[in-house]
C-alpha positions in Angstrom: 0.0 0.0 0.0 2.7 2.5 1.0 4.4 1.5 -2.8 1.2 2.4 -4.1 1.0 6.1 -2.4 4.3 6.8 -3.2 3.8 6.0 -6.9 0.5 7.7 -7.1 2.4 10.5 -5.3 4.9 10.6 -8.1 2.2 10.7 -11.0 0.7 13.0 -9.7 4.0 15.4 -9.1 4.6 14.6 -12.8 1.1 15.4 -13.9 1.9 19.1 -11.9 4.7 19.7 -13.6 3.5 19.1 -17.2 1.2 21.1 -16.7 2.9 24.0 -15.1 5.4 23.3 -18.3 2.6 23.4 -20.2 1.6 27.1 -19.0 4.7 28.1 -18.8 4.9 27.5 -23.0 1.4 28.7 -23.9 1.9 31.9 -21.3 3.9 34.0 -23.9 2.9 36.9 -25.7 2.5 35.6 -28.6 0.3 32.4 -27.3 -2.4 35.0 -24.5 -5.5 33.2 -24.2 -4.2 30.3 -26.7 -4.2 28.0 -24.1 -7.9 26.2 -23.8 -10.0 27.4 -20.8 -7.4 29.7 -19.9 -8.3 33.6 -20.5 -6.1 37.1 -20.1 -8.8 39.7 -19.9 -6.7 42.7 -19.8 -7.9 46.2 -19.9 -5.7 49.3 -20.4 -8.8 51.1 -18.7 -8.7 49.3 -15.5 -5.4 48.9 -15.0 -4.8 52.4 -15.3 -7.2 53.0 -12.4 -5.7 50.6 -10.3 -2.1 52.0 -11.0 -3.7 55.5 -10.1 -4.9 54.1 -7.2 -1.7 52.4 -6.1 -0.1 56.3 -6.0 -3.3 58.0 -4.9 -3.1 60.4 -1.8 -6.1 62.4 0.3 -9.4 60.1 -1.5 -12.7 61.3 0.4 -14.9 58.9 -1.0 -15.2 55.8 -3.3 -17.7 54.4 -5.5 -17.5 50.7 -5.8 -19.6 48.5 -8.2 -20.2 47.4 -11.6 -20.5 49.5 -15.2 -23.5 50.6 -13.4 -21.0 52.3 -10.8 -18.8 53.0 -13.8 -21.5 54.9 -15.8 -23.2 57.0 -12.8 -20.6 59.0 -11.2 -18.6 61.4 -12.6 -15.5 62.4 -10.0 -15.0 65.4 -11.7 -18.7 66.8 -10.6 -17.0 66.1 -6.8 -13.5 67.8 -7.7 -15.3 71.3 -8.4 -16.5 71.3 -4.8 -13.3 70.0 -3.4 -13.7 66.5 -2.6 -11.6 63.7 -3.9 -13.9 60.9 -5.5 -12.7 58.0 -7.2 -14.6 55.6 -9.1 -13.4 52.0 -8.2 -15.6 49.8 -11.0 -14.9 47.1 -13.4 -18.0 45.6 -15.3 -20.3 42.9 -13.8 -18.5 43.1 -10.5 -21.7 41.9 -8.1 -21.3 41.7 -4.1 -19.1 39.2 -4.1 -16.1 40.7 -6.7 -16.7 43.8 -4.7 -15.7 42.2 -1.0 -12.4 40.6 -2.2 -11.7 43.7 -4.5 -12.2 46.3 -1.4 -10.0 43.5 0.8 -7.2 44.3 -1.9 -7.3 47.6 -1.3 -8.1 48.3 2.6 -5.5 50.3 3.2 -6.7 52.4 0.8 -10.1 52.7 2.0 -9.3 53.2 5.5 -11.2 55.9 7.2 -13.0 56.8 4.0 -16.7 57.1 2.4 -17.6 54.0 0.5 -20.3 54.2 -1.7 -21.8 50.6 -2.7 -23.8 50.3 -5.6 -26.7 48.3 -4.6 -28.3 47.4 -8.5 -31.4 45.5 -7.7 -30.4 43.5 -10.9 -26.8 42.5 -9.6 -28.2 41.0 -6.1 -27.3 37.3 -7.4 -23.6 35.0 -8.5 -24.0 35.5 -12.2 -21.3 36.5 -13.8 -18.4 36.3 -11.0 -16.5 34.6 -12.9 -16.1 36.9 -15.3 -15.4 39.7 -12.7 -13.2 37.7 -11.0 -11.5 36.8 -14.5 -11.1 41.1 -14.7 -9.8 41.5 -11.7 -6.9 39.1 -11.8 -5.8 40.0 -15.3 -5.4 43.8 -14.1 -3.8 42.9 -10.5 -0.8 41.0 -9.1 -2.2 37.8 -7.7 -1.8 37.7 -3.6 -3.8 35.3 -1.2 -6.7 37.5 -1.5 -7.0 37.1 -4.9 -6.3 33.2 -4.6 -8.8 32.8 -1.9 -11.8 34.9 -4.6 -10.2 32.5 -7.0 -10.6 29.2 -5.3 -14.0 30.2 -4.2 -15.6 30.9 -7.3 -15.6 26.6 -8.0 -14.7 27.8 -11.6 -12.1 26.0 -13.9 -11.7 28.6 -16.0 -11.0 31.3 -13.4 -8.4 28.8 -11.9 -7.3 27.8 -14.5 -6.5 31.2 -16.3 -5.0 32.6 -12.9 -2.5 29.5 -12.6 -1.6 30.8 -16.6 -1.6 34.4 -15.2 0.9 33.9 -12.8 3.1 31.9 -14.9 2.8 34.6 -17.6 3.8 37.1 -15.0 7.2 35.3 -14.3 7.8 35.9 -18.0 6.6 39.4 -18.0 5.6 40.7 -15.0 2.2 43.2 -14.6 4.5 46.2 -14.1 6.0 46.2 -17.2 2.8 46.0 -19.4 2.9 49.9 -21.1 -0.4 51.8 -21.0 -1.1 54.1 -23.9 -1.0 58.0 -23.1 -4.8 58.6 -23.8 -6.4 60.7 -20.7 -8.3 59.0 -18.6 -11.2 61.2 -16.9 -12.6 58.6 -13.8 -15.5 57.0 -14.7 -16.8 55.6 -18.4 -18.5 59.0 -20.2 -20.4 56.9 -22.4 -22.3 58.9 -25.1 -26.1 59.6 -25.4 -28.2 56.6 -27.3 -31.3 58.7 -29.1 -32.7 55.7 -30.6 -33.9 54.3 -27.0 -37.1 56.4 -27.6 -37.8 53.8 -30.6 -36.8 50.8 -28.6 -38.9 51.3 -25.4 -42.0 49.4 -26.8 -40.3 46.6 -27.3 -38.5 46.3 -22.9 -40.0 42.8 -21.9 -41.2 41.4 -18.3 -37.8 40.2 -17.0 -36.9 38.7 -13.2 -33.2 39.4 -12.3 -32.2 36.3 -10.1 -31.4 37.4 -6.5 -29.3 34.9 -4.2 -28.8 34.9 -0.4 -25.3 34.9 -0.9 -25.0 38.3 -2.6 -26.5 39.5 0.5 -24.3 37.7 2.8 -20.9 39.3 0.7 -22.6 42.7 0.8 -22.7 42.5 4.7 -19.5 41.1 4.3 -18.4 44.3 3.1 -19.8 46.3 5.1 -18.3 45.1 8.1 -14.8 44.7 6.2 -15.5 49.1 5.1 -16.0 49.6 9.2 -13.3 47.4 10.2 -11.0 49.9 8.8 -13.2 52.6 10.1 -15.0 53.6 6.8 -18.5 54.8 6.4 -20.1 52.5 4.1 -23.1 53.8 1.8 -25.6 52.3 -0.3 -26.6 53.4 -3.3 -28.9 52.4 -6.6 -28.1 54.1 -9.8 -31.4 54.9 -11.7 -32.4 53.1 -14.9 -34.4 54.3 -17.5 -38.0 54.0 -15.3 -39.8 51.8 -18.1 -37.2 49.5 -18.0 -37.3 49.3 -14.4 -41.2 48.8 -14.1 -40.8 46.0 -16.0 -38.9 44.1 -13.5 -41.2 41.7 -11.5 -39.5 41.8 -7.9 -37.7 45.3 -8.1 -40.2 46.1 -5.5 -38.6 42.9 -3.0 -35.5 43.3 -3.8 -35.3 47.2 -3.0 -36.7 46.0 0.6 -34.6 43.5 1.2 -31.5 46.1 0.9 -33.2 48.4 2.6 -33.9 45.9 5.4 -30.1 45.5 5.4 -29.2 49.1 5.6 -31.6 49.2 8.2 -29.9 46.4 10.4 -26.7 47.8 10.0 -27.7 51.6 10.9 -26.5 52.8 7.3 -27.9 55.3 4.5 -29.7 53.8 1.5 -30.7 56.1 -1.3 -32.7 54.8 -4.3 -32.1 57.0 -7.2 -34.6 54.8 -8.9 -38.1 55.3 -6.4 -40.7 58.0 -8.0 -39.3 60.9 -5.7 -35.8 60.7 -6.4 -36.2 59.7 -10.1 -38.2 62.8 -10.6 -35.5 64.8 -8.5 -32.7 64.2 -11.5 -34.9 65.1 -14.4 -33.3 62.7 -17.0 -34.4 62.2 -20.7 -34.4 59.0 -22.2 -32.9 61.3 -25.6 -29.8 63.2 -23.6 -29.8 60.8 -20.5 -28.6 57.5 -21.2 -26.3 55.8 -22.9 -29.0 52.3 -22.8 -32.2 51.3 -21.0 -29.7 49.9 -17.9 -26.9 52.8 -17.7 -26.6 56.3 -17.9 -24.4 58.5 -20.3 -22.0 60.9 -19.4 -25.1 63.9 -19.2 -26.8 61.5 -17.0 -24.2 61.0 -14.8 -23.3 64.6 -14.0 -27.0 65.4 -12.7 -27.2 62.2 -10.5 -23.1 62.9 -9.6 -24.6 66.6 -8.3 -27.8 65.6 -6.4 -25.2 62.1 -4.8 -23.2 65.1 -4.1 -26.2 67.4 -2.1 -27.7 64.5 -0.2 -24.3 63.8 1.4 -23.8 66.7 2.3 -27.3 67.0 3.7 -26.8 63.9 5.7 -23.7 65.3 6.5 -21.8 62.1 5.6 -19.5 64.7 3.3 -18.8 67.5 5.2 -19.5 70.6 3.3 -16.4 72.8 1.9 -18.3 75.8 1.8 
């Protein structure tokens, strides 16, 4: 029997290193996401953010979340009235991408305002993997990472980061060169004016809502005042048709309110009749598509984010 262990043992310690071999070969530049199941989803975008953030002094306030997040507010609308905002977003990042992200950057967020968007459409596990997958193509892989990694049960997620990291001994992150086109914060995506044509045709939809979204976004809240931030909850408005047509917006919105409520913190829904109305958008200047706002859009929610703050007095005014 021992024979038998120490064979198997063997094999198997072969087996590792073929395949290591084997993403060692297929990790060059040349070969990126040649190898099968493995993927590089690089983006100059984000990994300029992050680098900005790695050097990134005196930040008042982050918003954290998906291209939701990304779409809705504009930092510069902050910057006029002297606060530092920065938009921390990568696309389809739901509750849990957004708890191992923050965890990668604590010390950043230390004593700051966190803004969480709170989509009532993102409250569920689809798509992590592909989150996941964005995250660990634009940042060095730590234990952090490994632990997201491991827990999304994904092959292709592990798989790719195992070729990640072996493409990184090769050529490491830091050397991968950004091109010199400005980059303003946030995505200033332009206005779509043939929504007004489409809106007949948004359909009845459910988005899929899991108990383990909301178990990462508590997750994160107590990871925000661990460090001795002030976590915030926020919904970005949709085009109102569009969100009408959703069949449990209505249980969803209660069940993070019931949340912010347990936890003492501020919940505002940019998409409930009173607030919506409060921003004035128009589905021909406004939004970029039925789910996310254009760059117009974003600075008149980006002003009244900015007023209720200040009226909460969660942002201390500078005047």
């Amino acid at each position: 029997m021992r024979a038998f262990l120490k064979r198997f043992a063997l094999f198997f310690l072969f087996l590792s290193f073929s395949y290591l071999l084997i993403l060692f070969i297929f990790s060059g530049r040349i070969l990126t996401n040649k190898l099968p199941n493995a993927q590089d989803l690089g983006n100059e975008v984000f990994l300029k953010k992050l680098r900005i953030l790695d050097t990134a002094k005196n930040i008042d306030i982050f918003f954290v979340g998906s291209s939701h997040c990304n779409n809705s507010f504009d930092p510069r609308v902050f910057s006029k009235e002297g606060y530092k905002a920065f938009n921390l977003s990568t696309y389809s990042l739901r509750p849990f991408n957004a708890y191992y992200l923050l965890k990668n950057y604590k010390d950043k967020i230390s004593g700051k305002i966190v803004v969480l968007e709170t989509s009532y459409n993102l409250m569920n596990e689809h798509n992590i993997n592909e989150a996941a997958l964005g995250i660990v193509s634009n940042t060095e892989l730590n234990a952090n990472l490994w632990e997201m990694i491991l827990k999304t049960k994904d092959f292709v997620v592990i798989n790719s980061a195992a070729a990640l990291w072996i493409k990184r001994i090769i050529r490491p992150l830091k050397n991968e060169k950004l091109k010199n086109s400005p980059y303003i914060g946030f995505n200033a995506a332009p206005s779509n004016k043939s929504l007004v044509n489409q809106i007949d045709s948004i359909d009845y939809y459910t988005p899929p809502v899991t108990h383990e979204a909301f178990e990462y976004l508590q997750k994160t809240i107590d990871l925000i005042r661990e460090y001795h931030g002030i976590p915030v909850l926020i919904m970005a408005p949709v085009f109102n048709k569009y969100k009408n047509k959703s069949l449990n917006y209505s249980t969803v919105c209660h069940s993070i309110d019931s949340l912010a409520g347990e936890n003492k913190l501020t919940f505002i829904n940019y998409n409930d009749s009173l607030n919506y109305t409060r921003l004035n958008l128009d589905i021909n200047s406004d939004f970029f598509d039925f789910n996310h706002l254009d760059e117009n859009g974003a600075g008149k929610l980006s002003k009244v984010v900015l007023e209720d703050l200040q009226k909460k007095e969660i942002l201390k005014s500078n005047k």
